[in-house]
C-alpha distance (Angstrom), angle and dihedral (degrees) to the residues before:
residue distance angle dihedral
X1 . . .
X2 3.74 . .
X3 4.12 124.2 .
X4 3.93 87.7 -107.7
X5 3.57 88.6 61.8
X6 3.62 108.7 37.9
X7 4.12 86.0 54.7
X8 4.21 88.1 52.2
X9 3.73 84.4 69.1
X10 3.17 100.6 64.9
X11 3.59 99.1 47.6
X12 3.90 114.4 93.5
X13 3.90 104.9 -91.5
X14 3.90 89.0 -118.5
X15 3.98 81.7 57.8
X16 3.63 91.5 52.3
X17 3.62 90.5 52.4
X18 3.56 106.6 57.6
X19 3.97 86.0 46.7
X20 3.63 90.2 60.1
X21 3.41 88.9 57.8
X22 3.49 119.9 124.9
X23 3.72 96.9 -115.3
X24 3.78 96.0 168.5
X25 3.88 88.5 68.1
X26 4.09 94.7 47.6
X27 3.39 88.5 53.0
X28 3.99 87.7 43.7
X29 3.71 94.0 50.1
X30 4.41 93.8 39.3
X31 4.14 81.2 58.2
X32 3.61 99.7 45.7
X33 3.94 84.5 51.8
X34 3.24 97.0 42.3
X35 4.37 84.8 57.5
X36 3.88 78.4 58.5
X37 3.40 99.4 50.3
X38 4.37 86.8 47.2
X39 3.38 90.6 53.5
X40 3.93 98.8 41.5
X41 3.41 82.7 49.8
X42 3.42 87.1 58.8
X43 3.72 110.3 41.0
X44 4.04 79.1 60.5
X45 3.59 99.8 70.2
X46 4.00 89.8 -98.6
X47 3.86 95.4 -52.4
X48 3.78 128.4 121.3
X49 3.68 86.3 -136.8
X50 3.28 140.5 123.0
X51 4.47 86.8 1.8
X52 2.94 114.3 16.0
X53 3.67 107.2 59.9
X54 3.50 92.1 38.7
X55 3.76 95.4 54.0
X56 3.74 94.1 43.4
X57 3.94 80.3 56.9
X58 3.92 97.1 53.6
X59 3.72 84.3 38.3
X60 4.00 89.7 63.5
X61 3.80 95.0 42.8
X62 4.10 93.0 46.8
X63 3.74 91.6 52.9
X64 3.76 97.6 47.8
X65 4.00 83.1 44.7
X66 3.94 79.6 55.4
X67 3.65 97.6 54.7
X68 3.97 92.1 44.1
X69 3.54 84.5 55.6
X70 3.46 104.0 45.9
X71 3.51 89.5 53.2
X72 3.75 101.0 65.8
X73 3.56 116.4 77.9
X74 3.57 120.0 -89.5
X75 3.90 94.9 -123.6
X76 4.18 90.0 62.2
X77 3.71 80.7 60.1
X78 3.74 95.2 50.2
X79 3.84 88.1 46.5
X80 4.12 86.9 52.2
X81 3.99 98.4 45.2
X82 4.18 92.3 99.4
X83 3.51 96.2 41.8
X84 4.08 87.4 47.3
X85 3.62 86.8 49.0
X86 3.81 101.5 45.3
X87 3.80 93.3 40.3
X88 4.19 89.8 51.7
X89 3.43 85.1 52.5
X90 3.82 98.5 48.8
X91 4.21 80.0 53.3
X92 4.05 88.4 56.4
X93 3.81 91.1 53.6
X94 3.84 94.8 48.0
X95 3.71 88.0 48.3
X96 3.81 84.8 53.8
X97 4.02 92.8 47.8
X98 3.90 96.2 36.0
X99 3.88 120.7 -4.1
X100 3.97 126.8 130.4
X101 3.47 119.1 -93.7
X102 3.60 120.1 -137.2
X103 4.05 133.0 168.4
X104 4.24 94.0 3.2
X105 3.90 89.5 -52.8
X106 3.52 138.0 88.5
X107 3.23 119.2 -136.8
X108 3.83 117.3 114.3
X109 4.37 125.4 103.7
X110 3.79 99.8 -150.6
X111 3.83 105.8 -140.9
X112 4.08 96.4 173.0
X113 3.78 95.3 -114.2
X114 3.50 95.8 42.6
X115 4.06 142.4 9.1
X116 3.36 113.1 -121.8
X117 3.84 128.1 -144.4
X118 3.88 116.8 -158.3
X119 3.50 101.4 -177.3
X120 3.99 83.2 67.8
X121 3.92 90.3 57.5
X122 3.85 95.7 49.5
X123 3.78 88.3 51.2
X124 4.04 82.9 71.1
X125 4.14 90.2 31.0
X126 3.46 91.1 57.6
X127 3.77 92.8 50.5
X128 4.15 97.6 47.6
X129 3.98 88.6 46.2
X130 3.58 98.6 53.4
X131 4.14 87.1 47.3
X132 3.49 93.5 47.7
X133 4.06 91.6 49.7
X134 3.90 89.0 48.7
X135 3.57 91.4 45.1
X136 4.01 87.0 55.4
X137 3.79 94.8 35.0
X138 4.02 115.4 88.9
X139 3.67 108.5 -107.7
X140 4.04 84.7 -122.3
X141 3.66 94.7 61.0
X142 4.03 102.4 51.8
X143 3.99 92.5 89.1
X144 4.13 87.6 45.8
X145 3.82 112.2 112.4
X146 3.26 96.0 -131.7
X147 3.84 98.1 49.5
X148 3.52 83.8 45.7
X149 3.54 93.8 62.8
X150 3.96 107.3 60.0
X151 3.74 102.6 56.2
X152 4.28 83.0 45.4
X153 3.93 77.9 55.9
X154 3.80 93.2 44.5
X155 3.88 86.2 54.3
X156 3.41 104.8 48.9
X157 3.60 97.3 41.8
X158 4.05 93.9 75.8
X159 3.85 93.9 32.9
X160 3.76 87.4 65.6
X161 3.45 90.0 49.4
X162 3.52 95.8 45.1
X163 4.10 91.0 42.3
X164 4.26 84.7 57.4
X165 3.90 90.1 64.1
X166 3.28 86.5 38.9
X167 3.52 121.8 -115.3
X168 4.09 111.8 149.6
X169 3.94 83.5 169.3
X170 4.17 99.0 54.2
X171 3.84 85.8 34.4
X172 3.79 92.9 59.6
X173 3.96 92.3 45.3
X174 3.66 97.9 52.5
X175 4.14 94.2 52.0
X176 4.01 88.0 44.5
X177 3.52 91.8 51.1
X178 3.70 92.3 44.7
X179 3.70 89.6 52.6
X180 3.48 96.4 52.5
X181 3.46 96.0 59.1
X182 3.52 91.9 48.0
X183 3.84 85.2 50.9
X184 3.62 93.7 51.2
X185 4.00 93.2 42.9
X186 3.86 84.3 59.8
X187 3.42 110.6 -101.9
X188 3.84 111.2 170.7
X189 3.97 113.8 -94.3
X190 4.00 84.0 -127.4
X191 3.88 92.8 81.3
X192 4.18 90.3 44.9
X193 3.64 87.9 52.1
X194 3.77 99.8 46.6
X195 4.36 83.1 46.5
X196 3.92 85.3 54.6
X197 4.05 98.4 39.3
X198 4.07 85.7 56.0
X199 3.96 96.0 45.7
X200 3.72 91.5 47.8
X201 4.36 87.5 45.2
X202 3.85 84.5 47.3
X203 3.69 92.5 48.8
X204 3.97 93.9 47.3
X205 4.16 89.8 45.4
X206 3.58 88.4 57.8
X207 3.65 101.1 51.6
X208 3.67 90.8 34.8
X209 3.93 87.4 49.2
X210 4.24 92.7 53.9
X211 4.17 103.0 121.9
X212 3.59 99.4 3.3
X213 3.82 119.9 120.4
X214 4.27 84.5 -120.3
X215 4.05 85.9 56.9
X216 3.84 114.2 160.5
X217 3.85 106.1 -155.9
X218 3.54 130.7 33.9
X219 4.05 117.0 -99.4
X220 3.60 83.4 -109.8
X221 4.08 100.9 62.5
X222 3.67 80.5 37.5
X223 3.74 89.6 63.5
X224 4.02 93.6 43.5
X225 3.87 85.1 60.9
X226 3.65 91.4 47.0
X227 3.92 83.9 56.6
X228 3.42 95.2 43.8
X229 3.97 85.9 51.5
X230 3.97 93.2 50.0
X231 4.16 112.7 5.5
X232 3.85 88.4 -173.5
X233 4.15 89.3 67.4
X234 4.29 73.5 72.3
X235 3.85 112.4 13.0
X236 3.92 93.6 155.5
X237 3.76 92.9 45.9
X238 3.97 136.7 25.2
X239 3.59 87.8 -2.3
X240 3.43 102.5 47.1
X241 3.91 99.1 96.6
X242 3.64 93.0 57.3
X243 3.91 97.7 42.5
X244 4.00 83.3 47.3
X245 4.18 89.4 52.5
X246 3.87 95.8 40.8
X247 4.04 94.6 51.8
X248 4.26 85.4 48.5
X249 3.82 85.4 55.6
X250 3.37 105.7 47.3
X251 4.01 98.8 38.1
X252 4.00 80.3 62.8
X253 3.78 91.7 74.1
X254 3.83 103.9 175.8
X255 3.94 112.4 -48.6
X256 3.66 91.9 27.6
X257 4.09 134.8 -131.7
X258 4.33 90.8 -72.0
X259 3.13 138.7 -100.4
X260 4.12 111.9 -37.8
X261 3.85 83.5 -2.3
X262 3.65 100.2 116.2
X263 3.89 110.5 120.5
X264 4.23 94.2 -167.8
X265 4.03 89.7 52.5
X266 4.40 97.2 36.0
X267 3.84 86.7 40.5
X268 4.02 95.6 47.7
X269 3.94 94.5 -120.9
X270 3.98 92.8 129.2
X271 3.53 106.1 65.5
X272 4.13 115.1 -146.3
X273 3.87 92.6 24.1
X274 3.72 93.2 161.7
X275 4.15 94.8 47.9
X276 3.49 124.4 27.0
X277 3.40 109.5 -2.8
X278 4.16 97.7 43.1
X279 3.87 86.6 113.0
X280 3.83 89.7 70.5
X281 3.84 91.6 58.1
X282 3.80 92.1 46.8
X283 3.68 91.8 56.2
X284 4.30 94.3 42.8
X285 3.76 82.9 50.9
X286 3.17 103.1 42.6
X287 3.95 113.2 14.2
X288 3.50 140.5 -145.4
X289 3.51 93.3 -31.3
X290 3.64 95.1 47.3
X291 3.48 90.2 61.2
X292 3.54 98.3 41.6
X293 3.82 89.0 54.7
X294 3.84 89.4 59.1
X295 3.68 97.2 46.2
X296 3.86 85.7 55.2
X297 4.02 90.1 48.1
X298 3.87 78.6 53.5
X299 3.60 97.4 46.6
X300 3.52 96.4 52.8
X301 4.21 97.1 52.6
X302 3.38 80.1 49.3
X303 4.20 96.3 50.4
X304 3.98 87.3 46.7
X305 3.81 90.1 59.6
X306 3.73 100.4 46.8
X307 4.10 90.0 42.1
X308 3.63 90.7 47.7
X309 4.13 93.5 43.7
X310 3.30 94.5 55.8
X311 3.43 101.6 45.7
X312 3.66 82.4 51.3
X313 4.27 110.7 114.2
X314 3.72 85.6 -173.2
X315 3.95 112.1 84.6
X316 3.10 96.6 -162.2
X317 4.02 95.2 51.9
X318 4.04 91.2 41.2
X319 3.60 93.7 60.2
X320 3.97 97.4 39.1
X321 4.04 90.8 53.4
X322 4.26 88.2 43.5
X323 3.51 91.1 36.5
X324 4.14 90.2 50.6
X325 3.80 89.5 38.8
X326 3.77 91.2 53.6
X327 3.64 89.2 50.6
X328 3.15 93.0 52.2
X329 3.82 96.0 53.1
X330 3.78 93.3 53.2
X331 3.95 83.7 56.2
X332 4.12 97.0 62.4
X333 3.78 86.9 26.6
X334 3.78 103.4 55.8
X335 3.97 90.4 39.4
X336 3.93 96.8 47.0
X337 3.28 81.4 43.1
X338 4.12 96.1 53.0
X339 3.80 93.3 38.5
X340 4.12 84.7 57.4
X341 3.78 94.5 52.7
X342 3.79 88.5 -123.1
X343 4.03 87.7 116.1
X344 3.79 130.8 31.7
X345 3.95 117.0 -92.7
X346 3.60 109.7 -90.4
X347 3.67 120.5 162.5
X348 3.74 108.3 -100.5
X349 4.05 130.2 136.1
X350 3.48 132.1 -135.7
X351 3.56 104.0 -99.7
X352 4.37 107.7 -101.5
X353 4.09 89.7 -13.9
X354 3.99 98.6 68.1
X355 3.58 116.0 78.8
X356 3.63 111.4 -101.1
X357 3.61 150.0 119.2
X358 3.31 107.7 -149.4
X359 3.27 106.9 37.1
X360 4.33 87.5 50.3
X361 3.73 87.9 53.5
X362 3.53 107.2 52.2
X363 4.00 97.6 33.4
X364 3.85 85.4 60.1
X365 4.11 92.9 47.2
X366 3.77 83.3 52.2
X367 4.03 90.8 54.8
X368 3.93 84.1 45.7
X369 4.50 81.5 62.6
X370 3.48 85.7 36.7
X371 4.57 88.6 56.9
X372 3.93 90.5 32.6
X373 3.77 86.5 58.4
X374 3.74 98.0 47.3
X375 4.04 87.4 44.2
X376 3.36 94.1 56.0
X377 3.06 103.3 35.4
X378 4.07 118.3 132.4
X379 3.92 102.6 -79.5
X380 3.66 111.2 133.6
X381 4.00 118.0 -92.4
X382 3.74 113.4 -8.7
């Protein structure tokens, strides 16, 4: 037993704990925030109000939610994962009877001191319940149709909920996520493919449909995917977000205009600057390599939870931490993604740079499962 080790034990076990912290993903997570809070800063006119302050706020609270977390052992959270699940979904109902509607949707909880968005919680809920069912389930039943069926169930149920508000963009995270656990858990390949074959013979009916009596869509959601195809058939209109995003990229070139330089974001030409489209003014700022530099921030949160799933002996910790990490790929994914015009506009932040108080919260308790797993994760005597 090394000298390292025979010194642990006689630190308090709470001690021990926060030494086994991952510490190279806080301070991973505290500079991709702090990014946020440079470019909020920004998009303000060089002011800490009205985001930045506030999200250097939630950012505090989230991360010593995180360590609280982390701390308790990863089996309470197990225990937990229905009543996290039923109780997010209880939220999504009450948003559906009562919530606070903002832009065309509804989708907010007001609380007073903050608005609260559910949909963002059962992004995580979804995640923890479907690791705590294949944690239960015998490894030789996961490919079983029938055993197969309930956690599709346990998806779908809050994406309909979360469709009704609606939110395409939180919809399509929660059934990824969901499917990558059930990926990772080992569900046979045969039940992804026959997903995919379907999607790609829905997508083909519905262009093959357009001006038939037997027509599928409306001609109107026929012409938003006719913008989405080419925004400059409506730069002024539909397609002006996109247009808007795409000239912000490119004028970037590859150092960028400067810091609080960026004429689309100073002149209000990009629309949601602070939210979903804050990765356009990072890269007009700050260029190619600005960009590139977050993307590698990104990349290596993401590296941590993959590494530290697999080395994981715990099932039900390995497929929390990938399941959380795969969420959180989707996140910077779909919205880099969105901002390039290579996917449709659909509502979703980049994960603790957007604006956002929700969202900021809850991502940062799931990094506190993420820790608790990878503290107590089989090693001998902690």
């Amino acid at each position: 037993m090394s000298y390292l080790e025979n010194n642990l034990k006689t630190i308090p076990t709470g001690w021990r704990k926060v030494l086994h912290l991952n510490w190279a993903l806080v301070l991973l997570l505290s500079t991709v925030a702090s990014v946020g809070f440079v470019m909020l800063y920004s998009v303000a006119g060089g002011s800490l109000e009205p985001w930045a302050a506030p999200q250097m706020k939630r950012f505090a609270l989230g991360m010593g939610a995180m360590f609280i977390v982390a701390m308790v052992p990863i089996w309470f959270w197990r225990n937990m994962a229905a009543l996290a699940y039923i109780g997010s979904l209880l939220l999504l109902v009450a948003v559906e009877l009562f919530g606070t509607t903002g832009m065309g949707a509804q989708r907010w909880i007001d609380l007073g001191f903050m608005r609260l968005q559910p949909s963002e919680l059962m992004k995580i809920a979804v995640v923890v319940m479907l690791a705590a069912y294949y944690d239960f389930l015998d490894i030789r039943k996961v490919s079983r149709p029938l055993w197969v069926l309930l956690p599709v169930f346990l998806i779908l149920l809050p994406t309909a909920l979360v469709l009704r508000q609606p939110d395409l963009g939180t919809s399509i995270l929660i059934i990824a996520g969901g499917a990558i656990v059930m990926f990772v858990a080992g569900v046979h390949w045969a039940y992804f493919g026959a997903v995919f074959a379907m999607v790609v013979g829905l997508v083909a009916a519905v262009f093959s449909s357009r001006g038939t009596p037997w027509q599928l869509l409306k001609d109107y959601q026929y012409s938003r995917i006719d913008t989405f195809l080419d925004p400059s058939r409506d730069p002024l209109g539909a397609g002006y977000h996109i247009t808007q995003s795409k000239i912000a990229l490119g004028s970037g070139g590859w150092n960028g205009r400067g810091f609080m330089q960026g004429t689309q974001s100073r002149l209000n030409f990009l629309p949601e600057k602070q939210t979903d489209f804050i990765f356009t003014t990072l890269a007009e700022e700050f260029g190619f390599v600005g960009g590139m530099g977050l993307l590698a921030l990104f990349g290596l949160v993401l590296a941590f939870c993959i590494a530290s799933g697999i080395s994981n002996k715990d099932r039900f910790g390995a497929l929390l931490t990938i399941g959380i990490g795969g969420t959180f790929f989707l996140f910077f994914a779909v919205n880099m993604s969105m901002v390039m015009g290579l996917v449709p506009v659909v509502g979703v932040p980049l994960p603790m740079v957007s604006y956002g108080g929700s969202a900021m919260l809850v991502l940062l308790l799931a990094f506190g499962l993420v820790q608790s797993a990878h503290i107590h994760r089989p090693r001998g005597r902690l």
